[in-house]
C-alpha positions in Angstrom: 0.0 0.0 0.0 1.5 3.4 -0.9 0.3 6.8 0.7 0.4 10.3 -0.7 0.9 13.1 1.9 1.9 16.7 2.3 5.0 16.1 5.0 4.6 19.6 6.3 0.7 19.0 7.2 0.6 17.3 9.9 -3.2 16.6 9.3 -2.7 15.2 5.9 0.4 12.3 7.3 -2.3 11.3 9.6 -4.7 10.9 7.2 -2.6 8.8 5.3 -1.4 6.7 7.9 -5.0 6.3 8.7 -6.2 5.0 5.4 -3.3 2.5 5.8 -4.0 1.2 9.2 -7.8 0.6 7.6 -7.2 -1.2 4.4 -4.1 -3.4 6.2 -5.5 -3.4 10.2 -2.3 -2.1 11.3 1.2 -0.5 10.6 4.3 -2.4 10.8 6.9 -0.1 9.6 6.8 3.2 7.4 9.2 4.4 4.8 9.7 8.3 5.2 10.8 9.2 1.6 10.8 12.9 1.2 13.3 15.7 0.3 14.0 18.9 -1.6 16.9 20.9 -2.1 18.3 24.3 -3.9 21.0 24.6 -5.9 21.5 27.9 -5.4 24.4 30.0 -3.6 23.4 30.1 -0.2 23.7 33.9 -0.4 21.2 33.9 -3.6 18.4 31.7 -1.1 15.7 33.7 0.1 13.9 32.9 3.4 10.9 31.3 2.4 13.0 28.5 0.4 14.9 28.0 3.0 12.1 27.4 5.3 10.1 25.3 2.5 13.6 23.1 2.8 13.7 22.5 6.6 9.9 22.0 6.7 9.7 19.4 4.2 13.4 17.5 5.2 13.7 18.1 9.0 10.4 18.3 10.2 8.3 16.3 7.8 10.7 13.1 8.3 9.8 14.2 12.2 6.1 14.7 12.0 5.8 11.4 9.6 7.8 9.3 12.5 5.9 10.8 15.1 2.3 10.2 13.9 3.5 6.5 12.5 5.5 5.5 16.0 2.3 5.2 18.3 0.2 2.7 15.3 3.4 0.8 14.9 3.4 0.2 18.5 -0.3 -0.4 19.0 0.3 -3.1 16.3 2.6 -5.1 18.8 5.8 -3.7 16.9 8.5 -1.7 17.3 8.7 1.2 19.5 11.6 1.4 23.1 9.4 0.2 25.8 11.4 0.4 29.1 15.3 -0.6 28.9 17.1 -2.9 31.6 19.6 -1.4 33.8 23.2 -3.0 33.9 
C-alpha cells in the first residue's frame, strides 16, 4: 500500500497513515521518503525556500515518524518500551 501526503501537514500524514492502518488493520513499519533541495548560492536563497527546505526535510521526516511511531506500536511492533539497567 503506498500513501500520498503533504510532510509539512501534519493533518494530511495522519490521514494517510490512517487509510493504511484501515485497508491493512495495522502498521508495521513506514518508509519516510521525502526531500528537496536548492542549488542555489546560499547567499542567492531567500527565506521562504529556506524554510520550505527545513519544513519538508527536517520536520516532515519528524512529523511522519511521530504520527507513524504510536500505530506501529499499538500493532505489537517496534517502539523502546522500558530498557534494563546494567
Amino acid at each position: 500500500m503506498t500513501a500520498t501526503a503533504d510532510v509539512r501537514d501534519r493533518v494530511s500524514i495522519e490521514t494517510a497513515i490512517s487509510a493504511g492502518v484501515a485497508e491493512l488493520d495495522r502498521l508495521d513499519t513506514v518508509s519516510i521518503n521525502v526531500g528537496i533541495a536548492s542549488f542555489a548560492r546560499t547567499i542567492d536563497i531567500d527565506e521562504q525556500a529556506s524554510r520550505d527546505v527545513l519544513d519538508v526535510n527536517l520536520t516532515g521526516a519528524w512529523l511522519t515518524a511521530k504520527t507513524a511511531i504510536p500505530q506501529i506500536q499499538a500493532g505489537g511492533n517496534g517502539g523502546s518500551g522500558p530498557r534494563p539497567r546494567n
